[in-house]
N, C-alpha and C positions, 0 to 999 in steps of 0.2 A: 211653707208646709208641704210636704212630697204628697203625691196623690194619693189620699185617702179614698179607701169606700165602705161606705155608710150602709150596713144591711139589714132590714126588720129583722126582727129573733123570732124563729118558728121551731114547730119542736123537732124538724131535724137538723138544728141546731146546738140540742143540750150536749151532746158526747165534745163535739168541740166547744163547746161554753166553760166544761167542767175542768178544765185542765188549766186553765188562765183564771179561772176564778178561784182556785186552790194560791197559784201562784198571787196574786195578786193582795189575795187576807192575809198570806204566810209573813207580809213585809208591813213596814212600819207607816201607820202606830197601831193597826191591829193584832201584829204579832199572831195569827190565829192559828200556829203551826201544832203544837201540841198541847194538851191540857189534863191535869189531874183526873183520873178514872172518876173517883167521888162524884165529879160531875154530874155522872146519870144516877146517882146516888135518891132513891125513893124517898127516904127518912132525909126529912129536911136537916137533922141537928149533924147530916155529916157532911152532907156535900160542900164540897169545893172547889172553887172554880178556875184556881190558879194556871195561868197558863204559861207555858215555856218554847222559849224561841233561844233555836243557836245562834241569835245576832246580838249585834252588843244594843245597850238601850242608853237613848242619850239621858245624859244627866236631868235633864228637868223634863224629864217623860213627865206626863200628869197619872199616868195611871200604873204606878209602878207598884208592886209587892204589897196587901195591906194585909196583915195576920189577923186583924180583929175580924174581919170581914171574909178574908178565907178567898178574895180574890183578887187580881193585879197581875202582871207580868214578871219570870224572871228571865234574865238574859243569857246567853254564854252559858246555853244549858244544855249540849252536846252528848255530853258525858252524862247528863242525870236517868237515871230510870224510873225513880220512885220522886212523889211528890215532897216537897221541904218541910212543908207542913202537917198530912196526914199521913206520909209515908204509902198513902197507895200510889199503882201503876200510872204511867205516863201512855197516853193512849193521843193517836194523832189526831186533830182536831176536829180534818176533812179526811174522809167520811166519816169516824166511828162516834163525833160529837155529832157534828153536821154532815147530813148526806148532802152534797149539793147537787148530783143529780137529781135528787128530790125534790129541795128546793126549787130548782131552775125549771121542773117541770111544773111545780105546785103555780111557782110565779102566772107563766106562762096561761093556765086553767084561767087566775084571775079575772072578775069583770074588769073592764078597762084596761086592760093589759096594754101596755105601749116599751115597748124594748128595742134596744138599737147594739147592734155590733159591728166594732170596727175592724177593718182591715187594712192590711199592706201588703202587697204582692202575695195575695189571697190568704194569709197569717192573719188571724185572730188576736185581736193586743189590746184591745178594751171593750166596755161593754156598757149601758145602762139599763136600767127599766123602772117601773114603777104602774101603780095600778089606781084606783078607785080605794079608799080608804074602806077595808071589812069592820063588820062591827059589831060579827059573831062567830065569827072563825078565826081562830088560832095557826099563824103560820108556822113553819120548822124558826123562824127566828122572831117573829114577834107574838105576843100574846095579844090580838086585838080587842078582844072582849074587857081585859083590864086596862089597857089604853082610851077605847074609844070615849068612855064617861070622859076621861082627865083632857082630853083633845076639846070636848063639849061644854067641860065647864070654864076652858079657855079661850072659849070663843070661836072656836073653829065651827062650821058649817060642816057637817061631815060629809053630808050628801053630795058635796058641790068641792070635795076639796083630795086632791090629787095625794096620792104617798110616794116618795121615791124611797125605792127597796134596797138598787143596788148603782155605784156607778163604782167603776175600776180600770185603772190601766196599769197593766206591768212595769214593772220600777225601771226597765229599760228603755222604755217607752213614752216616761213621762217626762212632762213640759214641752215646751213649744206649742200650748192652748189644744193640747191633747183630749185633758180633761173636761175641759170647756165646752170643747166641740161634742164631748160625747154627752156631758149633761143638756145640753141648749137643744140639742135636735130631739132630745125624749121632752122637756119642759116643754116646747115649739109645740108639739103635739098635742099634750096635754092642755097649751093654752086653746088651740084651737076644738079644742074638744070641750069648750067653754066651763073649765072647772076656776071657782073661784081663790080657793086656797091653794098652798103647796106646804106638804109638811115632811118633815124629812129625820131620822135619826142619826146621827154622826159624833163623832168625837176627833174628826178629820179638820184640820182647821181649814185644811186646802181648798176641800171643799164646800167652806163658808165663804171662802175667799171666793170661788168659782162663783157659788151662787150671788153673790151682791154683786158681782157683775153681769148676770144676766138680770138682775132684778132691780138694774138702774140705778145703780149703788146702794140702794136698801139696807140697812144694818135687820139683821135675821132679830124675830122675836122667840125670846127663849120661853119653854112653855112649864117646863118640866125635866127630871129625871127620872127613865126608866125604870120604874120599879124593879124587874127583873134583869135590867143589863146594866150595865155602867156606862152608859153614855146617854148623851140630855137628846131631848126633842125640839126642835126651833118649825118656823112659820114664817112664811114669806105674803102675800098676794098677789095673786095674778095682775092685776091692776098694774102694778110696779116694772113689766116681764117689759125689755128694752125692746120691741118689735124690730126697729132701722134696723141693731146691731146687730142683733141676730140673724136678721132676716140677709145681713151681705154678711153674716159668716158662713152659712149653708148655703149661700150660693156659690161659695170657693172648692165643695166637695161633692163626688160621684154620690146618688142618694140609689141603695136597688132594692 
C-alpha cells in the first residue's frame, strides 16, 4: 500500500470533504447523481424519488426503477430532463437534494463525532465518520427520532451504541484495503471510546464485506428497513472488533 496519511476531520476541512463526497455518492450502487424535483415535493401523494445516473446499471442492481413506489434508479440518463414517471424537472442530487456542505458540517457539530480523511500526496480520496447515535434530532439524511424506537425495540443500547454516517472512496481509488483502512481507524476509535454497539445503514455490500472483517468475521445482524430510505440497517458489537488486526493495520499508516 503507498504512503497513506490518515487525518482527523475538522471543520477546515468541509470545502475539501465536499468535492470527493459528491464524487464518491455520484458512483455505483448509490448512483446519487440526479433525482426527480418531486423530491422536495411537501404533499406526500406526489413526491418522487426516482433517481438518475449517466452510467449504465448492472443487470441484477437490487434497487432498480419501482413505479409503484415512485423510487429506484435509472441508468443511461444523459439525455433525460424531466422525470419517466412524473414528468417533473431533473435537479442534481448534490446540492439541490443534499447540501453536503451542510451535512459535512452538521456531522461534524455531532456529540461524539469521530471522522478520518484520507490522503495521497496531500489529495483527498476517501473519508469516514460517524457519531453517537441522536434520538431527537433529525439529520439532512436520517430521521432519527423515527429510527431511534426501531433500533430500541431491536436491542440496541442507544446510549452506548456508535452510528457510522459515512465512509467513501473514489472509484479510482478503490481496493487494495482502501476502504478497510478508512473504516477500521474511525471503528478503532469508537471502540476505544468504549461504545458497545455499532450500527450502520448501507445497501453497499462492500462494505459488509469490510465490516465482518473488522468485526472478526461476524455476520452483521439485520434490524430493519428504513422507513424513509431504501436501504436496511444492520448491527455489529463491539465485543466482536478484531483488536491484533487492526491494531497492525494502523500501524502500517501516517496517523495526523
Amino acid at each position: 500500500m503507498e504512503s497513506i496519511i490518515i487525518k482527523k476531520i475538522s471543520p477546515n476541512d468541509v470545502e475539501r470533504l465536499s468535492s470527493i463526497y459528491k464524487e464518491v455518492f455520484s458512483g455505483f450502487p448509490w448512483y446519487e447523481e440526479r433525482i426527480c424535483s418531486a423530491s422536495l415535493s411537501t404533499n406526500e401523494d406526489e413526491i418522487c424519488n426516482v433517481q438518475y445516473t449517466s452510467r449504465l446499471i448492472p443487470a441484477d442492481y437490487k434497487w432498480p426503477l419501482n413505479k409503484m413506489e415512485r423510487r429506484g434508479v435509472v441508468g443511461n440518463s444523459e439525455n433525460l430532463e424531466s422525470c419517466v414517471l412524473c414528468g417533473k424537472p431533473l435537479i442534481d442530487f448534490y446540492p439541490s437534494f443534499v447540501n453536503q456542505d451542510e451535512l459535512i458540517t452538521e456531522a461534524l457539530m455531532k456529540p461524539g463525532f469521530i471522522g478520518y480523511m484520507l490522503e495521497y500526496n496531500q489529495i483527498p480520496f476517501g473519508f469516514s465518520w460517524g457519531y453517537k447515535v441522536p434520538t431527537n434530532t433529525r439529520t439532512k439524511s436520517v430521521n432519527f427520532p423515527l429510527i431511534a424506537p426501531l433500533l430500541d425495540s431491536s436491542g440496541i443500547h442507544i446510549e452506548k451504541t456508535f452510528y457510522g454516517a459515512e465512509l467513501g472512496i473514489i472509484e479510482t481509488k478503490q481496493g487494495s484495503g482502501r476502504g478497510l483502512l478508512a473504516s477500521a481507524v474511525r471503528l478503532n476509535g469508537a471502540r476505544l471510546a468504549d461504545y458497545k454497539d455499532f450500527v450502520v445503514r448501507t445497501k453497499n455490500e462492500k462494505v459488509l464485506s469490510i465490516l465482518r472483517r473488522i468485526f472478526s468475521g461476524q455476520k452483521e445482524k439485520l434490524l430493519f428497513n428504513d422507513p424513509e430510505r431504501n436501504a436496511p440497517w444492520y448491527a455489529w458489537k463491539f465485543e466482536y472488533f478484531d483488536v491484533e488486526k487492526i491494531s497492525t493495520l494502523l500501524s502500517t499508516i501516517i496517523e495526523e
